[in-house]
Each structure stands twice: as C-alpha cells, then as structure tokens.
C-alpha positions as CSV (number, residue, x, y, z in Angstrom):
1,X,170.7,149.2,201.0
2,X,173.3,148.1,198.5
3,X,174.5,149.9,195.5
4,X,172.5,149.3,192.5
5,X,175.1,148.4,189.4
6,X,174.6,149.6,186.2
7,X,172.4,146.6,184.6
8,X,171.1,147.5,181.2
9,X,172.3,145.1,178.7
10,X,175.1,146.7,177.2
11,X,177.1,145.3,174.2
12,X,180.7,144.9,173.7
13,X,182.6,147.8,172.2
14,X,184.7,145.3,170.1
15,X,183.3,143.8,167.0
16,X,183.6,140.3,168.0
17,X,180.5,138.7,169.4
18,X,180.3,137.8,172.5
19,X,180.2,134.0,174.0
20,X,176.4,132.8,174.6
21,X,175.6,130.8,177.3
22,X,172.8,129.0,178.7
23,X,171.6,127.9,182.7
24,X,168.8,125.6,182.8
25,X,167.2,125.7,186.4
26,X,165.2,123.1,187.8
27,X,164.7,119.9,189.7
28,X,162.2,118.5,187.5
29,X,165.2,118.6,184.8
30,X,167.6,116.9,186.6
31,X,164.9,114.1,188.4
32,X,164.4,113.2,184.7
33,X,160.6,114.4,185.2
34,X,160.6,116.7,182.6
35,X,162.8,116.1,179.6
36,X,164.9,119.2,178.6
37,X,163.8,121.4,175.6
38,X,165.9,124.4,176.2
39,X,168.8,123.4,174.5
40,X,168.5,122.1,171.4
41,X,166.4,125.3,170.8
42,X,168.7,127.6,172.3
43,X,171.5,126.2,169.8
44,X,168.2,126.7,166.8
45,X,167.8,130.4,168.4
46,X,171.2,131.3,167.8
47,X,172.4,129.1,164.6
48,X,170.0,131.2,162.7
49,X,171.4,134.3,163.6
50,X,174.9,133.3,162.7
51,X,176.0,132.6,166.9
52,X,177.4,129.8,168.4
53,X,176.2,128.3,171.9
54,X,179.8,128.3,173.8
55,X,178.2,126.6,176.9
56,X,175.3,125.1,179.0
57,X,174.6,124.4,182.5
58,X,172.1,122.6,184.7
59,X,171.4,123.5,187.9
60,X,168.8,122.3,190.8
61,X,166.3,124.6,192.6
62,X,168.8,124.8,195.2
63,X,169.4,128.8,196.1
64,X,173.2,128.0,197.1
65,X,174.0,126.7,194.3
66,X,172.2,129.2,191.8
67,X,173.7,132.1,193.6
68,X,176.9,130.6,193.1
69,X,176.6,129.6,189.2
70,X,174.7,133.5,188.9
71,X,177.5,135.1,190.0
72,X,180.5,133.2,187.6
73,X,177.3,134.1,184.2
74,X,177.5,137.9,186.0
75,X,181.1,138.3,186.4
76,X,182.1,136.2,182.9
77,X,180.8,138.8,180.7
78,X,179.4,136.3,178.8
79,X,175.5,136.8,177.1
80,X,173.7,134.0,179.3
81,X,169.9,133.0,179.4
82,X,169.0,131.6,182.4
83,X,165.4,129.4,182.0
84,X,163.4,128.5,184.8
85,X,162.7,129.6,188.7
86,X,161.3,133.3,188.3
87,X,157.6,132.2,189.0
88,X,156.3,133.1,193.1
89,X,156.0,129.7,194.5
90,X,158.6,128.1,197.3
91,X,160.5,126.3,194.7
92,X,161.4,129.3,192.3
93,X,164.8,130.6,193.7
94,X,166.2,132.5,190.6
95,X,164.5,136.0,191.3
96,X,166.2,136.1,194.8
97,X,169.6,134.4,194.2
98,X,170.1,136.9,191.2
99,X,169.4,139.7,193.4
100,X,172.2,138.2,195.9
101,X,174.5,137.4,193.1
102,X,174.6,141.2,192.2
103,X,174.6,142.5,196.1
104,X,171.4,144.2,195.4
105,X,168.2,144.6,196.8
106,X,164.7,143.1,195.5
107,X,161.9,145.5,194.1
108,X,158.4,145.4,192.8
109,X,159.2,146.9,188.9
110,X,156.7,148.8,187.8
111,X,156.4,148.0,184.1
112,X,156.5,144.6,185.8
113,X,153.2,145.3,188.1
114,X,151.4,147.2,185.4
115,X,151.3,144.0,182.9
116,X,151.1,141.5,186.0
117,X,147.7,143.6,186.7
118,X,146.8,143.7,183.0
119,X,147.1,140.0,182.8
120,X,144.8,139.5,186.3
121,X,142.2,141.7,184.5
122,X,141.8,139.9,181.3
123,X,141.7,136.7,183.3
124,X,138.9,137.9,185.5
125,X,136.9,138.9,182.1
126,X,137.3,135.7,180.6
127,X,136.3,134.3,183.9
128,X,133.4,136.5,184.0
129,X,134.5,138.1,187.3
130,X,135.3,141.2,188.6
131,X,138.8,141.7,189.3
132,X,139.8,143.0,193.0
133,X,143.7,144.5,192.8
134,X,143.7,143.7,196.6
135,X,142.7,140.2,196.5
136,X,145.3,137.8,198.4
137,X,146.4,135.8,195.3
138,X,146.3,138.6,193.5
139,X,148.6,140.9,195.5
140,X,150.9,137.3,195.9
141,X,150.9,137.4,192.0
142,X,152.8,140.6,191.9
143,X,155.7,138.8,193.3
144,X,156.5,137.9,189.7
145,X,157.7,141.3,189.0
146,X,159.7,141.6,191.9
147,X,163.2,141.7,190.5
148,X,166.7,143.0,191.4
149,X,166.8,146.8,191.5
150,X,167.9,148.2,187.8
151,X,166.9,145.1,186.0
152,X,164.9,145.6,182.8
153,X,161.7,144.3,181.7
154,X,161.8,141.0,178.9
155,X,157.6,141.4,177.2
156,X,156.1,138.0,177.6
157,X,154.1,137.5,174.4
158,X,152.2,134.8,175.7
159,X,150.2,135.5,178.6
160,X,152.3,139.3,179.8
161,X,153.8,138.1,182.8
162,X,157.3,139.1,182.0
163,X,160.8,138.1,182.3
164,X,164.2,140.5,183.2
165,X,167.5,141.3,182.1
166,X,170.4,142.2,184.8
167,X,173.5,143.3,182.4
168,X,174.1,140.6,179.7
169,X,171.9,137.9,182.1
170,X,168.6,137.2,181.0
171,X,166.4,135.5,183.2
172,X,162.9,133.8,181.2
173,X,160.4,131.4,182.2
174,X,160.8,127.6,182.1
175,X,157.7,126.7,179.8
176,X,159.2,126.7,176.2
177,X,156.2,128.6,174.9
178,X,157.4,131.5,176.9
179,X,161.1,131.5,177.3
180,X,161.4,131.1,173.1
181,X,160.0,134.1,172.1
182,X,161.3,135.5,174.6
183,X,164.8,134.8,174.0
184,X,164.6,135.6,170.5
185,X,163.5,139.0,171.5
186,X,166.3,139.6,173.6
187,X,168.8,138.4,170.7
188,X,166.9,140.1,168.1
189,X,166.9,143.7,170.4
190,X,170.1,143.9,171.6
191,X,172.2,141.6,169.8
192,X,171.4,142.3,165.9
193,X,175.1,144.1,166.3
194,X,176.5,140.5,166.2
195,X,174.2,138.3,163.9
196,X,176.7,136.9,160.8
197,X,174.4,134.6,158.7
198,X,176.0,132.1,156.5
199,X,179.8,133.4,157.8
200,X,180.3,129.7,159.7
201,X,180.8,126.2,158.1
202,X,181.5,123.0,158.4
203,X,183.3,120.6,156.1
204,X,184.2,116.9,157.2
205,X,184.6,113.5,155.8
206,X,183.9,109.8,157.0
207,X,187.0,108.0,158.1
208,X,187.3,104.6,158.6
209,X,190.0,101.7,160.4
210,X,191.8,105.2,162.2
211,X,191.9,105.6,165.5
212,X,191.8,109.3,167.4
213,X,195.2,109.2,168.4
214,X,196.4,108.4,165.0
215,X,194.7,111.2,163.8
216,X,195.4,113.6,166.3
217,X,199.0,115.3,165.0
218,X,196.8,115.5,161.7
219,X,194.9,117.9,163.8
220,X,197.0,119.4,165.7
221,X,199.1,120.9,162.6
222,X,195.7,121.8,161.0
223,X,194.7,124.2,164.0
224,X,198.3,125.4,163.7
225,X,198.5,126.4,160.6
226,X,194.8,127.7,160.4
227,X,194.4,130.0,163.5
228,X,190.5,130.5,163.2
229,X,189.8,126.7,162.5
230,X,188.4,124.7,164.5
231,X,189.1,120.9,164.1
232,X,186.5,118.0,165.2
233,X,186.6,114.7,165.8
234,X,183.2,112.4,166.4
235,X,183.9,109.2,167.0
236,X,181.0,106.3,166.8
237,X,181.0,102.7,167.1
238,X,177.7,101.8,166.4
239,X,176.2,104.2,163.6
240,X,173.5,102.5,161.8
241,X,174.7,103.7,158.2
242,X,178.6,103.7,158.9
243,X,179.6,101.7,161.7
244,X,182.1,102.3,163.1
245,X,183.9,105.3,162.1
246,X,185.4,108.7,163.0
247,X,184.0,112.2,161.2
248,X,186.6,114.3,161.0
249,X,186.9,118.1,159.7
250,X,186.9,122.0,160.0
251,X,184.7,124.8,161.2
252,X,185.2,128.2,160.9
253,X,184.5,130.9,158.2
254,X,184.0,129.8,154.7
255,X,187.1,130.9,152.7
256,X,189.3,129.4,155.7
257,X,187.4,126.3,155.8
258,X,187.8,125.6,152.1
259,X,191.2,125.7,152.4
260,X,191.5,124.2,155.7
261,X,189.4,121.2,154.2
262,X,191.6,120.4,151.4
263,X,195.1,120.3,153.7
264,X,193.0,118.0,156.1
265,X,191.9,115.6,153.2
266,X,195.5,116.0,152.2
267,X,196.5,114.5,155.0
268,X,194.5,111.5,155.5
269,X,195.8,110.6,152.4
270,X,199.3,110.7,153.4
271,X,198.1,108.1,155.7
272,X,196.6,106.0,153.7
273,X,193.2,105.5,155.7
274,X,189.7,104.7,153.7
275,X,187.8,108.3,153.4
276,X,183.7,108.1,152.9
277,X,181.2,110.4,152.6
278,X,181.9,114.3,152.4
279,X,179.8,116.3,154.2
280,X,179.1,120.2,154.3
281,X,176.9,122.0,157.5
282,X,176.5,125.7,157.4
C-alpha cells in the first residue's frame, strides 16, 4: 500500500494564475477517426474567464505513454484537464496510469458508486426493468468510479457518471457533451480566484513586402522594453483577403498594450514597410 498524497485541488498562494493545460487521450484522435473538439473549446472555456491555454497535448491509448505524460501534468504544478480514457472498457487506460503516476493505489469512491448506482436505476425505469445491483454489467459498471485513492468527485450533469480530480489534474470524459460542463465546473469551483475578464488584449496591424527576420529586432526591443508584452508574428502566404502578409502586434494587459502598440507602429514606420488593417482582439 502506498502513501496516499494530499490531492484536493488546491490553489496557488500567489496571486498569479496558474498555467492551464490540456491532455487529449485517445487513438481515435490521433487515427484521424474522430476529429478533435476539445481544444478549440478548452481555449472558449477559459477566454471567457479571462485565462490563457499555455499548452496541449495528444496522446494514444497507450498506458506507457499516459503514465509518462501524467506524471510531467502532476509534477508541473500546472491546472491540466485531461479528456478521454476514464470509461471501464480495455482501451480506457487513464484511471489506472493516473493511479501509477501518483504511486497510489486504485479504489471504488463512494460518492462515485452512489451516482454510478443512481444512474443504473433510472436506466432500468426508463427501460421498464427492475434494476439488480449484483447483475454482472452492472457490478462491471462500478469500475467507472474506481479512481486513485484521495481523488475527488467532478458531478457529471449529463447522465451522473462522474469524472475526478487528483491535485490540480482533472480527469473528464471524452464525449464533448460531458467533458464541457464539466470542465467549466471545475474552473468555475475552484478557479473563480483567478478569472480577470477583459484584463488581456490584443492590438496588431497587417504588414506587407516584410519579411520575419526583418522584423524581428523590431520585436525583440518591444519585448525589451515592455516586460509583460507579448509580441506575435503570423505569417500567411495565401490569405484570401490579404495575400500575402505578416500580422504583427502586442498582447498583454490593456494600458501596456496601448502603449506597446504605438512604439510598434512606430517602428514599422522607421522602416518604411506598407501597414493595412488595424485590428483589436480582447
């Protein structure tokens, strides 16, 4: 029997928020069976609440390899939400390489059994059927709540079958209609601490005949001279309204970025490159 670490999602002391990150398990991802939803609302989930997605991975249903990427999301400190692989069927991994990633032991939760039971019995009704707690499937169902020891219930609002947290690691389903809510409960319990609406913007202009490297010292001095901006650079070739062109600008809080803005636009000018459209993204 291992130790059993303290898991209840704790947050930081400091003010800053902390780094979000995201793990999307599964083959059916990767084969390019199923397309991937989980990101583009992830980055929704958290814009909305004033956070920044600082990184993403995809991973197989390969138990080596979850362990492994488990472990760097448990030891980074990092918020992660991990999507996909906690069902009870041969090719869902994540309940058990969690467990191994933390050194602990697996355990049949008990707010976990209690809706997993619920769930059976309202499906029995609507079946018209009596429900028998020591059927075979439905003792195999229970394997759903089996999680690491401490972890903490996440309420499934769409059919009760829940999800858990270990620390800052959430683990939710991989059908979108689940792992949303889902997600945005955990943010909206535990994170509320951190949310900072409207404190993040954009600015950046159109630039055309420049290349990235003539561009970059222009960058470089912003970032230096404005220690919480961020400068970007998107490149395209082939944009059906622009062509082909560079965006160029600032993020970061609003009265930085206003400033920020103008030194940039300042500095295009000093070399003498066409400017287009301004645009503004909060």
């Amino acid at each position: 029997m291992h130790p059993t670490p303290s898991t209840h999602p704790i947050q930081p002391a400091n003010s800053a928020a902390p780094n979000f990150g995201l793990i999307i398990i599964g083959d059916e991802i990767l084969s390019g069976k199923r397309a991937d939803k989980h990101l583009p609302k992830v980055i929704e989930l958290l814009k909305v609440r004033g956070l920044p997605l600082a990184w993403a991975e995809y991973v197989g249903d390969d138990p080596e390899r979850i362990t492994t990427v488990l472990k760097r999301a448990f030891a980074s400190g990092d918020v992660v939400f991990s999507t996909g692989g906690i069902g009870a069927t041969p090719d869902d991994h994540t309940r058990q390489c969690a467990a191994r990633a933390l050194g602990v032991d697996l355990a049949l939760h008990p707010q976990a059994k209690a809706l997993i039971q619920q769930r059976m019995q309202d499906v029995a009704l609507e079946q018209g059927k009596t429900y028998d707690p020591h059927q075979a499937d439905n003792q195999h169902r229970l394997n759903m709540g089996v999680f690491p020891q401490g972890a903490q219930i996440i309420p499934n609002p769409y059919n009760k079958i829940p999800g858990f947290s270990c620390g800052q690691v959430h683990f939710v389903p991989g059908f979108p209609v689940m792992a949303w809510p889902m997600i945005a409960w955990v943010l909206d319990s535990h994170y509320r601490a951190f949310f900072a609406k409207n404190t993040w913007l954009e600015r950046s202009v159109i630039v055309f005949g420049a290349m990235e490297a003539t561009l970059t010292p222009l960058m470089e001095t912003i970032e230096r001279d404005f220690a919480d901006i961020k400068v970007f650079s998107l490149p395209s070739v082939d944009h059906p309204q622009y062509g082909r062109h560079i965006e160029l600008g600032v993020k970061g809080a609003p009265e930085t970025v206003a400033s920020a803005f103008v030194a940039l636009l300042d500095g295009l000018q000093a070399l003498h490159v066409k400017l287009g459209p301004e645009m503004v993204r909060s």
